[in-house]
C-alpha positions, 0 to 999 in steps of 0.5 A, a space after each residue: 778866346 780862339 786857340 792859334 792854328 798848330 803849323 805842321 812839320 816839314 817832315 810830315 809827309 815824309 813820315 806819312 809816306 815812309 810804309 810804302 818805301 820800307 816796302 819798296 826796299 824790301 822788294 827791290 831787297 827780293 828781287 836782287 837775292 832771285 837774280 842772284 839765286 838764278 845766276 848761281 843755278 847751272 843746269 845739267 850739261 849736255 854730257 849729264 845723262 842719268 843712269 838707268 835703274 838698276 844693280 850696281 855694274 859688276 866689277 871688272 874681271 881681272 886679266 888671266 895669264 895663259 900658256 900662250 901669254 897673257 889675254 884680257 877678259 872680256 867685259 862682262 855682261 850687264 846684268 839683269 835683274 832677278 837673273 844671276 849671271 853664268 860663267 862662261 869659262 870653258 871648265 878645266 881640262 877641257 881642251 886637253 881631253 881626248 875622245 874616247 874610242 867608241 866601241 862595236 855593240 858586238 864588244 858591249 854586249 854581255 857574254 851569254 851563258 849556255 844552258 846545261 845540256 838537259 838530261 832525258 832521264 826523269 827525276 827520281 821520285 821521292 819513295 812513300 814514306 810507308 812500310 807496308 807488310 802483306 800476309 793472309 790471316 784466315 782461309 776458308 771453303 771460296 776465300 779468305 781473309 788478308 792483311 795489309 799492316 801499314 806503318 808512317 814512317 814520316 815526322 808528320 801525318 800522312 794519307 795514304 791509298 793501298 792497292 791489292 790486285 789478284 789475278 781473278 776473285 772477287 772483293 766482298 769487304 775491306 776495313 781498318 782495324 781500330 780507326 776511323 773508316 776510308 773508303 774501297 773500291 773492289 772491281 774484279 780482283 782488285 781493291 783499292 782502300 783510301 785512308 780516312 784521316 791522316 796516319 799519324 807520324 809513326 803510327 801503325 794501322 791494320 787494312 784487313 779484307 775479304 776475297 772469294 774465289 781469288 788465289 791468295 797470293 796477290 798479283 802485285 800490293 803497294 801503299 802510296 806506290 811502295 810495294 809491300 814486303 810479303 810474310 
């Protein structure tokens, strides 16, 4: 038995067909929300201009009031980056300020001091801290024995150098008493005696001597150029 041929809808093709038109009104849905974005865009105006980068512009100085009445600041400058901006305002009392007078190089130098008048005499000479006695202690036939007791009179210890001159003679001999010997020299009638170690402070020190054919009064006798008193 042959089952009857089913009849198709009127609406089949319509359905069939009905993805392309939801499509299509999507697009035409697209299409008209773009025109409408583009109209709605404006772009810049010829007057629009971008700012260059940089710092904000300073605000504007305030006017300043004068003696001579009220003047506006000028603009200030723009300013640069990594640079800070000098004030140009002239300081206070700048204009007010007078000149100083200027003054001769004779007025500015200073005065000089005269010299002391130098005196012609020599300075005194600090006298041998030493007391010195001469006296003869023994003669005999062609000559005799002398003595020169010496005493330091300083806080410290001194040398020393005796000087003995006789008008004629001849010097055999000097030595010290008791101490460590110096040296002498003897030339004609004149002995010269260097002390060897240092007279202590306060000490005394007996210089003893043999002249031959000699008057036993000397010519002259010091230690360290201070004359020696006679006994």
């Amino acid at each position: 038995m042959r089952r009857a041929p089913r009849h198709l809808s009127s609406h089949g093709p319509a359905v069939a067909s009905s993805p392309w038109i939801l499509m299509s009104i999507g697009l035409l849905a697209m299409v008209v929300l773009l025109v409408i974005a583009i109209g709605a865009y404006r772009g810049p105006g010829p007057e629009f201009g971008p700012a260059p980068p940089g710092p904000a512009a300073a605000p504007p100085i305030p006017e300043r009031a004068s003696s001579a009445g009220r003047e506006a600041a000028s603009p200030p400058a723009p300013a640069v980056p990594g640079l800070s901006p000098r004030k140009t305002d002239p300081p206070s009392g700048a204009g007010t300020a007078s000149p100083k007078p200027s003054s001769s190089p004779a007025s500015e130098a200073p005065p000089v001091a005269s010299a002391p008048p130098r005196s012609s005499a020599p300075p005194s000479a600090k006298p041998a801290p030493f007391e010195a006695r001469y006296q003869v202690m023994n003669t005999f036939q062609g000559g005799f024995i002398a003595e020169v007791l010496i005493r330091n009179t300083a806080r410290s210890d001194q040398g020393w150098v005796a000087r003995v001159e006789y008008s004629g003679g001849r010097v055999v001999t000097a030595w010290l008493e008791g101490v460590p010997q110096g040296t002498f020299s003897g030339r004609r009638g004149t002995l010269t005696y260097r002390s060897g170690p240092d007279l202590a402070a306060g000490a005394t020190v007996a210089l003893r001597f043999h002249i031959e054919f000699a008057d036993p009064s000397p010519v002259s006798c010091a230690v360290s150029g201070r004359a020696c008193s006679r006994r």
